[in-house]
N, C-alpha and C positions, 0 to 999 in steps of 0.2 A: 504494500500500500504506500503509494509515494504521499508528501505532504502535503499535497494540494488535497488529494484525497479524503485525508485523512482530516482537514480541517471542512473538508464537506460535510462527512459523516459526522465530525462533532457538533457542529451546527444541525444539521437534522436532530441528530437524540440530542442536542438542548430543547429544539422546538417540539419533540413527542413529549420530550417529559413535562416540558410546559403544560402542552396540551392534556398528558394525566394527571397533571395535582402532583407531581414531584417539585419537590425542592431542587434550585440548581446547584450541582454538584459536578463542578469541573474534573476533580480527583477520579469520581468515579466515572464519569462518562471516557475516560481517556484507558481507563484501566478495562471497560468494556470494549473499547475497539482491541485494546490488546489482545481479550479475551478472542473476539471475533479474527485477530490476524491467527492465533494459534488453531484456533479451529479448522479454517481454511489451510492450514501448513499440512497440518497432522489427517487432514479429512481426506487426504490423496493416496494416503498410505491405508489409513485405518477405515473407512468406510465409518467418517461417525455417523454423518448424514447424507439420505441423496442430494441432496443442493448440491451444486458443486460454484455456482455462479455467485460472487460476495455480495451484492447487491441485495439480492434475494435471501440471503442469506442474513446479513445485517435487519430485513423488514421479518422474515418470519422466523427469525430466532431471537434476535435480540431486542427488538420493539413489541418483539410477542410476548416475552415475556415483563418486560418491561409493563406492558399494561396490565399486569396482574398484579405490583408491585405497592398499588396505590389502598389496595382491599385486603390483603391477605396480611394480618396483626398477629401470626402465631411469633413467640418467641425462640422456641425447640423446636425446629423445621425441619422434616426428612422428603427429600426427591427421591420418588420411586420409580424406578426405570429412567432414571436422570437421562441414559446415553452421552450425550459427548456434553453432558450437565447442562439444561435446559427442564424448568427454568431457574435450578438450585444457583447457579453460578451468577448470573445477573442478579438472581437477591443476594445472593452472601456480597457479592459487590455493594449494593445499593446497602445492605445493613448489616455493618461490620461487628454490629453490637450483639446481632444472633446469631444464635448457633444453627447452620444451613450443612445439614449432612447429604449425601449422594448417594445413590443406591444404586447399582446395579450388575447382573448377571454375565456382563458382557467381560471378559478380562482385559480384551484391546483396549476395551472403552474405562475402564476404569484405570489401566496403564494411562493412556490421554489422562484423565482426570487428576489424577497422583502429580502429574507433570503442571496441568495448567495449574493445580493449586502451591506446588511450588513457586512458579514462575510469576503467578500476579499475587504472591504473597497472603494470601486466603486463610487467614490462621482459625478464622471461624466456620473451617469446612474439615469434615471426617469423609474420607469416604470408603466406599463401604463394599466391598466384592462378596457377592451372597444372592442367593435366592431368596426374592421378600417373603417365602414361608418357611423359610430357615434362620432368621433372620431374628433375633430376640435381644434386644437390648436391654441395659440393666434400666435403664430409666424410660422412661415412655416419653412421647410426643406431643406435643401441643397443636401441630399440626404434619397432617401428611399431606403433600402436592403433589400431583401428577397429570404430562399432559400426554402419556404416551399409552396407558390401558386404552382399551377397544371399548369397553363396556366400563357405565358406574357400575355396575351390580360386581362387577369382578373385583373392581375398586377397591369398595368395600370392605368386601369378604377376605380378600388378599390381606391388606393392609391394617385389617380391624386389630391383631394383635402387638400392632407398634404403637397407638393412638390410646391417648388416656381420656379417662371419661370424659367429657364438657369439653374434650378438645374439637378439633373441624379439620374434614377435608377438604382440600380446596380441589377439581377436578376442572381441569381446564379442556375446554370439549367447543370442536368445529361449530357445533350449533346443539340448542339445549333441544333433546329428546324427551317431550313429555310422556313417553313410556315409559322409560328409567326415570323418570324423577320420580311419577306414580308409583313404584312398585320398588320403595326403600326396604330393606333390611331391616326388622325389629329392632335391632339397634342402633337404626339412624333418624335420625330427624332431619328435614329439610328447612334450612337458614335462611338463606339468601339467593340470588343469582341475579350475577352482573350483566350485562350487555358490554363488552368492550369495542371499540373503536381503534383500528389501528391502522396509524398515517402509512397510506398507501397500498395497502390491502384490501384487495377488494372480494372481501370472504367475513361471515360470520363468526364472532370469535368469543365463548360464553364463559364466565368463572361461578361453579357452584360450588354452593358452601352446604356442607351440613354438617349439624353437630353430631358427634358419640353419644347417646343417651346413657344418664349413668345407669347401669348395672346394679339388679338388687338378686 
């Protein structure tokens, strides 16, 4: 990415994040495109993602997750099926003060992962080689994010024993399916759901929230 470039893209994610209700954050905006140059490096070799084109790659990875970033309040944050960390990495970016751990199955992808959290210095990121029903930490979650399950219902059920009670998933989904949202899990309750908006995207992009009911 040469500099003209690179001062294009910082001006776009100042005026997304404007446009989400973020704070401006030079530090981080700049630590995100690093994140997006490692991506594209490591993405030729390791298949993190099909994108292969940066552009593209900068609107639906990093302004995607970026607009989840304005709603999602958990403290203790686990990405599940992170892949090449998406969207665990742009929040331990944007919020140095939580804990944003990475999950996933893949070993390439968590080699990548090991490496970018070295390199953009990420001290508030774990991550995590495992099968998420292998998968048992000592202390539970406040929240689980994921935008790469097929189905909420799988969601759910997958990831119910990382999540402590009253905590939320946050399920980030092409477009909200009122059949999965109908047909929650006794142990879920339904929160919220966002509508997102993202600069230059021209696709529907949903953030559902639901709570753990607690367990009696």
């Amino acid at each position: 990415m040469t500099e003209n470039e690179k001062h294009l893209y910082l001006t776009r994610l100042e005026a997304a994040s404007e446009g989400f209700g973020l704070p401006k954050n030079d530090q981080a905006w700049v630590k995100l495109l690093d994140y997006l140059a490692l991506l594209q490096k490591w993405n030729k070799t390791y298949n993190l993602t099909a994108i292969r084109d940066v552009d593209e790659m900068f609107i639906k990875h990093i302004l995607d997750s970026l607009s989840v970033a304005p709603h999602i309040d958990s403290e203790r944050l686990i990405d599940v099926g992170t892949g090449g960390g998406l969207p665990g990495i742009p929040l331990a970016i944007l919020f140095p003060e939580r804990q944003v751990d990475l999950l996933d199955s893949n070993s390439k992808k968590t080699r990548f992962l090991v490496q970018a959290k070295a390199e953009l210095g990420l001290e508030n990121v774990e991550v995590i080689h495992h099968r998420v029903e292998a998968y048992h930490p000592e202390t539970l979650y406040d929240g689980v994010v994921s935008r790469a399950f097929a189905s909420l219902d799988d969601m759910l059920n997958w990831t119910h024993h990382l999540l402590k009670p009253q905590g939320y998933w946050w399920a980030m989904k092409a477009q909200k399916t009122q059949d999965e949202v109908a047909q929650l899990p006794n142990f879920a309750k339904m929160s919220q759901v966002f509508e997102l908006h993202v600069p230059s995207l021209d696709a529907e992009r949903t953030l559902i929230k639901i709570e753990k009911c607690q367990e009696t």
